[in-house]
C-alpha positions, 0 to 999 in steps of 0.5 A, spaced: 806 583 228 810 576 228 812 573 233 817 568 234 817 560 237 819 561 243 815 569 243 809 565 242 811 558 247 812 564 253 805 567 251 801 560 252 805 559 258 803 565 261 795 564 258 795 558 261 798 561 268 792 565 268 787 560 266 790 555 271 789 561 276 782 563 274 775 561 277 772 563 270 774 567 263 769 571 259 772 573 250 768 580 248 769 581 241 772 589 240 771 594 235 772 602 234 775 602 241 779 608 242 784 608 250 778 612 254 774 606 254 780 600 255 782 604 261 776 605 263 773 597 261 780 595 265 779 598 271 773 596 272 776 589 271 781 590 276 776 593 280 771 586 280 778 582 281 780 580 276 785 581 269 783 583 262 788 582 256 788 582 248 789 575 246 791 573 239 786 567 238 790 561 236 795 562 242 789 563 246 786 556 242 792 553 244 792 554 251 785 551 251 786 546 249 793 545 253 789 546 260 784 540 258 779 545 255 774 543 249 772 550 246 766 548 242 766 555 238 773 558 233 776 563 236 774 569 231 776 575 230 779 580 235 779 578 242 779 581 249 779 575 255 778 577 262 781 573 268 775 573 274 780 571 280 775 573 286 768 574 283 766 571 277 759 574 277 762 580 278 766 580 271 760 577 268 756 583 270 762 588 268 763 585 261 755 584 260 755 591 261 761 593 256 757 590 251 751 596 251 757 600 247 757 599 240 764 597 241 764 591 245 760 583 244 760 577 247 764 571 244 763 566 249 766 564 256 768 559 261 766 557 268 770 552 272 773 550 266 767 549 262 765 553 257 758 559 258 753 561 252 752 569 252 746 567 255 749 564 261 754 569 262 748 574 262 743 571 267 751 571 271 752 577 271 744 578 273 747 574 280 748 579 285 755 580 288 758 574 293 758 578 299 750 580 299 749 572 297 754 570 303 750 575 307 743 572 304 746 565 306 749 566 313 741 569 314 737 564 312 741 560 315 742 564 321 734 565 322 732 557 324 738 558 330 736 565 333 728 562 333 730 555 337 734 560 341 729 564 343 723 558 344 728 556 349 729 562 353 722 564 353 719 560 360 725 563 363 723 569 361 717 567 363 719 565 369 724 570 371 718 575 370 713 571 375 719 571 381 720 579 380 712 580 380 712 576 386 718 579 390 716 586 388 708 584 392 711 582 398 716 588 398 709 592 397 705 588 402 705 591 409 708 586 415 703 585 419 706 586 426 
């Protein structure tokens, strides 16, 4: 399909908004794909919080290199380009898993502007999501601070026990009188 100059000016426009808007982008390469298994990668793209879309590659190339960003490896074949606005391990591990289909592989990717083998793109999605990691961090930070709370607090605990241990013997003791 032809598209026309000014077509093709709003398509790297809007490929640039979304590269600009994006904390990383991942490129599957597609084959025999029938609607079930778009919809379906699309939802789950959503899902992680980001955005897919075919891209025709040299409107894609030249948004690249528009935005300052050197993409070593030409831009081949058909392209699916997914946009991670929230979480990019999670649309990491969305695309890595469309690639156990026969319909899908992995081109390449970007991480805050710079460019991802298919290798790292695995090992990210293999990270696990960020609200567990901010929960292991908030942990491991959290654990020091809870032990200096209780070192603390222990001799007036230790403390309170004798005065309440020695309250309770000069209630039992009988008055002498």
């Amino acid at each position: 399909m032809a598209f026309t100059k000014q077509e093709k000016e709003k398509i790297i426009s809007k490929y640039e908004k979304w590269l600009s808007n994006s904390n990383a982008m991942f490129m599957l390469e597609f084959s025999n794909m029938n609607m079930k298994t778009i919809d379906e990668l699309r939802k789950n793209v959503r899902e992680a919080g980001g955005e897919a879309h075919v891209v025709k590659n040299t409107l894609i190339s030249i948004a690249l290199k528009n935005a300052g960003i050197e993409f070593n490896k030409p831009l081949e074949g058909t392209s699916l380009v997914g946009f991670a606005f929230e979480d990019p391990p999670a649309l990491a591990k969305v695309f890595s898993e469309a690639t156990k289909a026969d319909s899908f592989s992995l081109k390449g990717g970007l991480l805050d502007k710079k460019e991802l083998s298919v290798e790292e793109i695995k090992a990210l999605a293999e990270l696990p999501p960020l609200s567990v990691m901010q929960a292991m961090l908030l942990g491991t930070i959290m654990a020091p601070a809870s032990k200096l709370v209780r070192t603390i607090a222990e001799p007036a605990r230790g403390l309170a026990a004798v005065v309440k241990a020695f309250s309770e013997k000069e209630e039992a003791a009988p008055v002498a009188g």
